[in-house]
Wavefront OBJ file of the C-alpha trace (Angstrom):
o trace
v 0.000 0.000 0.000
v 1.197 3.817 -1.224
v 1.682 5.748 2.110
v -0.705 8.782 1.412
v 2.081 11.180 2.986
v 4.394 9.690 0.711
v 1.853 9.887 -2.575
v 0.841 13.665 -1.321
v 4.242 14.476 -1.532
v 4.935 12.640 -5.077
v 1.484 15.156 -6.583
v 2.877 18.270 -4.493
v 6.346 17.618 -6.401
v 5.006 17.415 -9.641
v 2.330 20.254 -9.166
v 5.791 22.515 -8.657
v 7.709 21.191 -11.227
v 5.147 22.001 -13.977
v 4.082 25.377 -12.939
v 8.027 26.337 -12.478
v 8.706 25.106 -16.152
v 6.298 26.421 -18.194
v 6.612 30.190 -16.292
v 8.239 31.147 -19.563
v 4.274 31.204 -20.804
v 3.164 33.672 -18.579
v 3.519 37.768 -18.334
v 6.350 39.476 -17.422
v 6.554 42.792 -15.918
v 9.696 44.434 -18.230
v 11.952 41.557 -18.781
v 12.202 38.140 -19.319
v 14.784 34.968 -19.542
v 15.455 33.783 -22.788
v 17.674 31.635 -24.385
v 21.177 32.564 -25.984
v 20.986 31.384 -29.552
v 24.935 32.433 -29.544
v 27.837 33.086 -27.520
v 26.973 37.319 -26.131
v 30.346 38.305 -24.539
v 29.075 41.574 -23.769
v 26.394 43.147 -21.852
v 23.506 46.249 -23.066
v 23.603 44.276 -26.572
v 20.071 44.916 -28.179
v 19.130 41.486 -29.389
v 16.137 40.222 -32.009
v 14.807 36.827 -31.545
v 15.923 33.680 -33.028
v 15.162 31.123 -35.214
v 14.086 28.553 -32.416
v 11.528 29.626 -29.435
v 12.626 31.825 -26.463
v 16.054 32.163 -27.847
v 17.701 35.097 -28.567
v 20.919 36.579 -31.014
v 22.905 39.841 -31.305
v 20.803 42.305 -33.260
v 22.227 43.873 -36.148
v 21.677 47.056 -38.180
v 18.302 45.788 -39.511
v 17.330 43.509 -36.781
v 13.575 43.785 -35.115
v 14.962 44.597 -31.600
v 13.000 42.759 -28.905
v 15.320 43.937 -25.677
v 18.849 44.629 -24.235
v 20.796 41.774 -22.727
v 21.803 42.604 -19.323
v 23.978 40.082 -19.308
v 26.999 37.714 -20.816
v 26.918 34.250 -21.636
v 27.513 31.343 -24.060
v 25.528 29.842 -26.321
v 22.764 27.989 -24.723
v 22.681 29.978 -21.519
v 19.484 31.669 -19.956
v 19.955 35.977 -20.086
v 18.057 38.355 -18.363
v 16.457 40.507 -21.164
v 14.850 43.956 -20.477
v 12.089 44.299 -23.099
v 12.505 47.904 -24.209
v 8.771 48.191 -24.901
v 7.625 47.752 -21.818
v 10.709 47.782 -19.258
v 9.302 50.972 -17.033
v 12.897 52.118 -16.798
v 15.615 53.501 -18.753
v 18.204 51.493 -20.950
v 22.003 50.989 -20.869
v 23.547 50.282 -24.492
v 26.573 50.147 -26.004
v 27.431 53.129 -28.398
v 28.630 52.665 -31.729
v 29.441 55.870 -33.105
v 30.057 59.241 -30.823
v 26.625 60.226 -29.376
v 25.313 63.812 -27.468
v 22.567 63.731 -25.079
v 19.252 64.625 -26.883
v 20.322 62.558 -30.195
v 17.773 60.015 -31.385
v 19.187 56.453 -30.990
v 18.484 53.381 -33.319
v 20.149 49.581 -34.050
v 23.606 49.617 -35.553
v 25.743 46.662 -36.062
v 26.937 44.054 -33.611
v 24.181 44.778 -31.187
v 25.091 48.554 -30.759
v 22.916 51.652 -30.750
v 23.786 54.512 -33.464
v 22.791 58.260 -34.070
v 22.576 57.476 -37.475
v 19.617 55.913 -39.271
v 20.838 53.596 -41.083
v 18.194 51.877 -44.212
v 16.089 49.254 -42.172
v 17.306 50.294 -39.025
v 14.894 50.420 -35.782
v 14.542 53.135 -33.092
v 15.869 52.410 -30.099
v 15.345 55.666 -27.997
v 17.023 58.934 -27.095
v 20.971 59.346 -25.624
v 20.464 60.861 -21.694
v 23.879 61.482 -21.701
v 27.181 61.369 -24.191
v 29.189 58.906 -25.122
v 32.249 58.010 -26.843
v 31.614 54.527 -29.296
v 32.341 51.371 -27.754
v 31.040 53.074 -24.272
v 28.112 52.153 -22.777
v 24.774 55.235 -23.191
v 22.225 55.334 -20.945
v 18.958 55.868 -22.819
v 15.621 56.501 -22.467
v 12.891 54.138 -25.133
v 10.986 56.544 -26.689
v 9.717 54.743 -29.554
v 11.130 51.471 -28.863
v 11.234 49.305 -32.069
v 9.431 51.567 -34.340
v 11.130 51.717 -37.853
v 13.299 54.529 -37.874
v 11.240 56.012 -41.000
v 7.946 56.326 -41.417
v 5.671 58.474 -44.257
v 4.904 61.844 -42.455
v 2.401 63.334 -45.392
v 1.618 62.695 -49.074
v -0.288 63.641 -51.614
v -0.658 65.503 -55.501
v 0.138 68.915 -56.308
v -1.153 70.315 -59.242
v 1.313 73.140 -60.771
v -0.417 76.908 -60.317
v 1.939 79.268 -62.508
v 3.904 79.386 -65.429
v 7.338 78.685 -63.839
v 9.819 76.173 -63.680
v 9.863 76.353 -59.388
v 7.099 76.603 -57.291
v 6.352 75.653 -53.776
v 3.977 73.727 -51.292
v 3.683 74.537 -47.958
v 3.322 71.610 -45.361
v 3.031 72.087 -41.672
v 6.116 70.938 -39.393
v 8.057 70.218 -42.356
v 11.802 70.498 -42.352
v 15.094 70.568 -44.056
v 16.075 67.166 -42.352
v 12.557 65.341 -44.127
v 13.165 63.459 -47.465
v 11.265 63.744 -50.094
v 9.833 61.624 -53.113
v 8.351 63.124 -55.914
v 6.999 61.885 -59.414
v 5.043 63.471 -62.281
v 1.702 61.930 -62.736
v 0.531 64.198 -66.076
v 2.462 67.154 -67.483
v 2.665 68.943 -70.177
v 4.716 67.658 -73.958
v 8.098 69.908 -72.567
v 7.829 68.482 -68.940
v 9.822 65.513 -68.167
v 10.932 65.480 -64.576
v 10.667 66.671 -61.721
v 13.025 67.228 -58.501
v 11.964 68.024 -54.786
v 13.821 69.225 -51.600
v 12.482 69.886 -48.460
v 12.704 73.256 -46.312
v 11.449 74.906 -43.291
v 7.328 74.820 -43.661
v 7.525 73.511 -47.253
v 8.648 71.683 -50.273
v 10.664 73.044 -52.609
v 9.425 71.524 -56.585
v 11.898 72.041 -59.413
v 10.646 71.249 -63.209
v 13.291 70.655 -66.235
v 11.512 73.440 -68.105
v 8.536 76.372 -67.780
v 5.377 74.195 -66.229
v 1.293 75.288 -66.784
v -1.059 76.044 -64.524
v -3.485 72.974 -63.783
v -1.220 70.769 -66.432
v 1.439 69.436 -64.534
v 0.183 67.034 -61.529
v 2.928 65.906 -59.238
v 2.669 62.900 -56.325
v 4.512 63.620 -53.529
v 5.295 61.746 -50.350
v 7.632 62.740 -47.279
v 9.421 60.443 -45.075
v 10.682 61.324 -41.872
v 13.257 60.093 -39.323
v 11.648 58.862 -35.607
l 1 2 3 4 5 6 7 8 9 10 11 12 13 14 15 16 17 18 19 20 21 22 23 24 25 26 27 28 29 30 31 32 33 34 35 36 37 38 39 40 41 42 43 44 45 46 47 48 49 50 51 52 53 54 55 56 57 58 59 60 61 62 63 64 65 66 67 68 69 70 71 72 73 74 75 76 77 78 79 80 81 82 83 84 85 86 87 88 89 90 91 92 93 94 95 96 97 98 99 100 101 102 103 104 105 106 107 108 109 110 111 112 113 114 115 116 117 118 119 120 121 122 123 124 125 126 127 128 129 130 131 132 133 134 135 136 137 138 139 140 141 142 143 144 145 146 147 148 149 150 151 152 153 154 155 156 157 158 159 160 161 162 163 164 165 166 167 168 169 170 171 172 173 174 175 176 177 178 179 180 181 182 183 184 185 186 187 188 189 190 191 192 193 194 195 196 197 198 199 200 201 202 203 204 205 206 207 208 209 210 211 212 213 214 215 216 217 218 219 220 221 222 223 224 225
């Protein structure tokens, strides 16, 4: 016969040992413990997720950054990630380049945060402080994860003079914005088009004289988070 104390503690035991494994399938409250899908020698690395489940690699440039590692380990080792979307608290990185407090931060090679945007890259946040690269930045997630460009307005302007230059005001628009323009009808001595932006407004160029209500233009600007 199965002593009941004995059996009681055999159920207790198991009870524990399957809520305690699967706690990976709950919430967590700013950071969690995943698994290192490679060897992270250094800590504040942003890191995407991997290939398998729970496990995590070095982010690169164009990564979708999930966290910061807090931590170092090899390959196959549980780390301590803080999940910049949701961590309640600021970040420590690693810089890549030279950084000022104020500058807008986003992914950069080898797990590192940048002040330059590069194509594909990923906010991170903003620098609280300076840093020199290869020094770690304390910074606060403002936009956490959001692609570092995004379309800011758009639309079609239709020419109003007889010029070769004319220009559209848009609100908040400045010289930093890029813009992408295209002619959608014009006129048998209108080819092209170019467009810069300035302060308040956009700046259209034609390759020769233009006519009112001829020449339509689609425009779109994209901005930097």
């Amino acid at each position: 016969m199965v002593n009941v104390k004995t059996l009681f503690g055999r159920i207790l035991k198991c009870i524990r040992k399957n809520t305690f494994s699967n706690i990976a399938e709950g919430t967590h409250a700013g950071s969690v413990t995943m698994t290192a899908g490679e060897s992270i020698d250094t800590p504040h690395l942003i890191v995407a997720v991997g290939s398998l489940q729970n496990e995590i690699v070095i982010a690169g440039a164009t990564s979708k950054p999930v966290g910061v590692c807090d931590d170092c380990g090899a390959e196959g080792e549980r780390l301590p990630v803080i999940l910049g979307g949701c961590s309640g608290s600021t970040l420590m990185c690693v810089s890549a380049t030279t950084i000022e407090a104020g500058d807008s931060l986003y992914t950069a090679d080898s797990g590192k945060v940048s002040n330059v945007a590069a194509d594909g890259s990923y906010k991170i946040g903003v620098a609280l402080c300076p840093s020199s690269a290869g020094c770690v930045v304390e910074v606060d997630p403002q936009g956490f994860g959001t692609a570092a460009f995004r379309l800011y307005a758009g639309g079609i302007y239709a020419w109003q003079g007889s010029d070769s230059a004319e220009t559209l005001e848009v609100n908040g628009l400045s010289s930093a914005d890029i813009v992408f323009a295209s002619l959608q009808e014009s006129s048998s001595g209108v080819s092209s088009v170019k467009a810069s932006a300035g302060d308040g407004g956009i700046n259209f160029t034609l390759n020769a004289a233009g006519s009112a209500g001829t020449e339509k233009i689609v425009w779109m600007v994209i901005r930097k988070n």
